[in-house]
C-alpha positions, 0 to 999 in steps of 0.5 A: 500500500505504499503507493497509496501513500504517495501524494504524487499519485494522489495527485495523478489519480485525481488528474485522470478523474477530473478529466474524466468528470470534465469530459462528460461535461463537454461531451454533454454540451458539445452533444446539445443540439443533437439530443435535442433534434433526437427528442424534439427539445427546444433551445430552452430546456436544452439549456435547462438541461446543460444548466441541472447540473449545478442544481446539486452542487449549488445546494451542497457547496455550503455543506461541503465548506463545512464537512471538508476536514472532517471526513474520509475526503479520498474515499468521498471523493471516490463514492461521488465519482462513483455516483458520477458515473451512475449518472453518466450511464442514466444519461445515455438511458433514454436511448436504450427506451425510446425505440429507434430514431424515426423521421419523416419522409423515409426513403426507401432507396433499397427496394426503390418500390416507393418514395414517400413525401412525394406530392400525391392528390388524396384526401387529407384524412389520408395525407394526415398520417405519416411515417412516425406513429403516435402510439401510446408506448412510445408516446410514454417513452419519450415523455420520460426522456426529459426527466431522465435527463434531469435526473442524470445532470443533477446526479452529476452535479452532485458526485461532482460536489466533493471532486475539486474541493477535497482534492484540492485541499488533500493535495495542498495538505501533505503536499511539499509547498514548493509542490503543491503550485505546480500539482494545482497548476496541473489540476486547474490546466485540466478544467480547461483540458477536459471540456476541450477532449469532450467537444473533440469526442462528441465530434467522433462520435457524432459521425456515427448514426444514432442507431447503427448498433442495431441498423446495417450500414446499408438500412442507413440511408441518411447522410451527415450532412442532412439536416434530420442526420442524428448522431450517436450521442449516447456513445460518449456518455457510456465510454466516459461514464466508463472512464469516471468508474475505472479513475474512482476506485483507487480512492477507495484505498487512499489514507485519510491522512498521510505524511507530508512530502516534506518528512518523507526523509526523516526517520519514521517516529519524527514522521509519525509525531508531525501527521499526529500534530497535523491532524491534531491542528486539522481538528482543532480548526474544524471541530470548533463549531456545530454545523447549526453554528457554522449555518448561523455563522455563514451569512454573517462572513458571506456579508462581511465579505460582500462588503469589501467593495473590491471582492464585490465589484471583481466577483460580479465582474468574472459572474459576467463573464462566466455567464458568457461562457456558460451559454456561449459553451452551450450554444457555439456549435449549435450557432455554427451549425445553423449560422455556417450551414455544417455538422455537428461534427464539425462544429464541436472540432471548431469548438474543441479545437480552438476557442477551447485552447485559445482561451487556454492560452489566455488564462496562461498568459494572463498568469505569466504576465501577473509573475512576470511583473508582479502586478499591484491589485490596482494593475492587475484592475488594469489590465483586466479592463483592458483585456476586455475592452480589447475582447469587446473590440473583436466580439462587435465584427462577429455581429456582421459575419453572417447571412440572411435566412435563404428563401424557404417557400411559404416561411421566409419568402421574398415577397408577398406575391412569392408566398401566396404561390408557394401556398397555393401550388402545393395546395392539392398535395394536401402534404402532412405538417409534420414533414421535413425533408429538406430539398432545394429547388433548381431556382435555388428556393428551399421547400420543407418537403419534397411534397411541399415543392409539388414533386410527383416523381423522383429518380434513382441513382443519384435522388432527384425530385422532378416534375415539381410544381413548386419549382421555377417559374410559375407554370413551369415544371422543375427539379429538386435535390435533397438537403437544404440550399444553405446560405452560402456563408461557408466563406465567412466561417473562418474570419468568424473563428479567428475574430471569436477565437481572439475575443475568448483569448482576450477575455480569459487574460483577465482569469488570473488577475482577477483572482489574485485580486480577490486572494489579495483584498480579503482578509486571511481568516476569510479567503477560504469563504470567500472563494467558497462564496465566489463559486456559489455567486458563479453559479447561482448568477451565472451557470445556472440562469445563463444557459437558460437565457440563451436558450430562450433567445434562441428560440424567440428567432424560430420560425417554423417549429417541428411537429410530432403527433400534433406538439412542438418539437425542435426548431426546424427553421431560424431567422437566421439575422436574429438568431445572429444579433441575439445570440452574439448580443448577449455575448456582447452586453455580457463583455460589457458588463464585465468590462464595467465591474472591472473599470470600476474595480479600478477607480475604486483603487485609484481613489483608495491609492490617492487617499493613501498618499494624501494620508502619507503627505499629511503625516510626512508634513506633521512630521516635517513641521515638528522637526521644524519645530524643534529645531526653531525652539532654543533651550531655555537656561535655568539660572539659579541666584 
């Protein structure tokens, strides 16, 4: 067992885990609007589903502040991964229940007997069924998909509560101090690693169909680059779900004290006297109050640290931007997708690939540049207004580099004349409002279905819609392919990056400094409340509401809502300029925002600094006249007659 009583493996074990706990959280967000084509979800409980998970860490932070010292910490760490990967594995549940993915207007390319979605002239009775089947079974399966979900994410959080804290403190505990830096270092380069590894699997993964574990390839007849193409996104939460179980147990065999690096030298009795000193002293400072006195207690220092002007204006600063990244993380390769007209796949690598390490990057440089010129706290305010005025600079071009939505017949047409046409040409197809089968016309106009652009017949081979109605000029007979016509913004996909890249890098400048500028204006006695409070502020103001906004901003541009069994689904078609100026405004106003708390984090100082020195000047000037003073007095002589 002597390996376990290393903190150097200690400190490897808890690396592995964190990843693997991260990995399911990118994974998770880098999978959204997939699960949420899958299951007919809108952007907002997409986003209340990205946001559950902080549910359970929100409650039980306060708890764990408390309980830290006091318990088993390695094996609480490993019961929570434990529960962690319980709840990965009830993610992935909904897949296994729900029957397999059905979507309309199934091509039937092997036998070639029949297409269905074409323009038929029959009755509406018959026209109204499709493909899909509102059975009561399934009707009752997907009802409880989104629950399930729910429970998976709250399950999540809550393994994921005693993961960072405990092992953190475990670490700094026994570790050499000159170690224990650079071993934290490595733990918080991993929170950005993590997520980073999630998106880039969700980007493999998501190639694979959803059903291709009990489909042939050649039953698969959709391609990726189809807009009803479903990924298999339940993949990625077996395998990490797989991965947190495995990197759980060894905790189950850590110590709960072991003897720090620094008497790993020294004979074995000195050795065991110093662990008994250092529990003896970990006991003493966590013993001293009941949990009902340290509840009293609680608002009593959150207040009192709420009341340093510079702690406040710092926090709300970082909520800000954490807000940005919290739906910016949720919603970026959801916004690529539609924005750039590409995959899921792809999006996630552009997410993976290089926002994620950009801001990496900038988290790096940011600490580099605090060591480097030991920055006051009022330089540190400094440069973190300027990194984001900086980032603000290049998030405004990204609300320019976009596309108007394409003309999509009887949704967003060009005219009022063009619309009264597309409706009344498609009128004796009598075509099912659940249909969605995208194709382009020859005249470039976008239909919903083949049925929708009035084509009767289609051709093998390489699939062709023709004698379309719907297509060319009126009275005339044209053709359509199948997919979307796009919005020809593909151009525009790689300033987009590079300019969205360049805002996440500048932005993450300002991590580092203004968490030393926190360490550095509370008093000692309460740093570890007010981190404790900081993370509680970020999630209750940030992590949480912030998915759920941008989810509903996202959902207020739909214009045409997908139908199953006569209820909404997922969005099938966006406005896609609103979706743009919504989406990326709020990224803005939050970039603002920070931008303020900071600046004003910087007067505060400066006013604070000038304060000081005419206190200084003061006293150097009593000092300077009663020198003076003296100096002018002459000795009085006694004289004695």
């Amino acid at each position: 067992m002597g390996l376990f009583n290393s903190i150097k493996f200690f400190v490897l074990c808890h690396g592995m885990l964190q990843l693997a706990q991260l990995l399911v959280s990118g994974y998770l967000k880098g999978s959204i609007s997939t699960i949420e084509r899958r299951y007919g979800l809108s952007s907002q409980k997409s986003g209340v589903l990205a946001s559950f998970n902080e549910v359970g860490n929100t409650v039980l932070i306060v708890f764990v502040s408390y309980f830290g010292s006091r318990l088993h910490r390695p094996r609480c760490i490993g019961i929570g991964a434990i529960i962690a990967s319980m709840a990965a594995f009830l993610i992935a549940l909904p897949h296994f229940i729900s029957g397999k993915y059905q979507y309309t207007d199934d091509v039937k390319t092997a036998s070639m007997e029949h297409v269905s979605g074409l323009c038929q002239e029959v009755s509406n009775h018959q026209a109204a069924s499709s493909n899909q089947t509102c059975s009561e079974v399934k009707s009752h399966a997907n009802n409880a998909v989104f629950p399930i979900l729910l429970l998976g994410q709250l399950l999540l959080g809550v393994g994921g509560v005693p993961i960072q804290p405990f092992g953190i403190s475990y670490i700094d505990d026994y570790a050499n101090k000159k170690n224990s830096p650079f071993y934290l270092g490595i733990l918080f380069a991993l929170t950005v690693i993590g997520p980073a590894l999630g998106y880039l699997l969700g980007s493999i993964l998501l190639r694979f169909y959803v059903d291709f574990n009990t489909m042939s390839p050649e039953e698969i007849v959709l391609k990726r680059t189809d807009p009803r193409w479903v990924g298999a996104w339940w993949l990625g939460f077996l395998l990490a779900g797989t991965l947190l179980f495995l990197t759980s147990l060894p905790y189950l065999f850590f110590p709960r004290s072991m003897i720090t690096e620094e008497t790993v030298e020294a004979t074995p009795e000195s050795g065991a006297d110093l662990l008994k000193e250092k529990e003896e002293a970990v006991s003493d400072a966590t013993h001293g109050l009941s949990l009902l006195q340290f509840l009293k207690k609680f608002p009593h220092i959150m207040l009192r640290t709420l009341r340093n002007p510079i702690y406040l204006l710092v926090v709300l600063a970082q909520v800000n931007l954490a807000a940005m990244v919290a739906g910016l993380a949720t919603f970026m390769p959801k916004y690529i997708e539609r924005q750039f007209s590409q995959t899921a796949s792809f999006s996630n690598i552009m997410i993976g690939g290089l926002s994620i390490p950009c801001a990496m990057l900038g988290i790096m440089t940011g600490g580099m540049i605090l060591r480097r010129f030991n920055l006051s706290v009022k330089a540190s305010a400094m440069l973190c207004s300027g990194a984001v005025l900086l980032a603000i600079t290049f998030a405004l071009p990204l609300l320019f580099l976009g596309c108007p939505t394409q003309n999509i017949a009887g949704i967003n047409p060009t005219n009022s004349e063009s619309f009264s046409r597309y409706l009344n040409c498609s009128s004796t197809c009598s075509c099912s409002d659940e249909a969605f089968n995208p194709v382009c016309g020859s005249d470039d106009v976008e239909f919903r279905s083949p049925c929708h652009a009035g084509c009767k017949t289609a051709t093998y081979g390489s699939l062709n819609y023709t004698d379309c109605a719907c297509v060319g000029p009126a009275g005339s007979r044209g053709y359509a392919v199948p997919g979307t016509c796009g919005n020809n913004c593909a151009h525009l996909l790689v300033p987009f990056m590079i300019f969205s890249s360049l805002t996440c890098f500048l932005a993450s400048l300002s991590q580092t400094p203004s968490f030393m500028m926190i360490l550095r204006t509370v008093t000692p006695e309460d740093k570890s409340f007010a981190l404790g409070i900081q993370f509680m502020l970020f999630r209750v103001l940030a992590f949480l509401p912030a998915p759920v906004l941008y989810g509903s901003a996202i959902d207020s541009t739909c214009i045409l809502w997908g139908k199953k069994c006569k209820k909404n689904t997922s969005c099938q078609y966006y406005n896609l300029d609103y979706f743009r100026q919504r989406f990326l405004g709020l990224q803005t106003f939050f970039v603002f925002g920070g931008l303020v708390f900071f600046f004003l984090s910087f007067l505060v100082l400066k006013r604070a600094d000038s304060a000081r020195r005419k206190r200084l000047e003061l006293m150097n000037s009593s000092a300077t006249n009663e020198k003076q003073n003296m100096k002018d007095t002459k000795p009085y002589k006694l004289t004695i007659c």
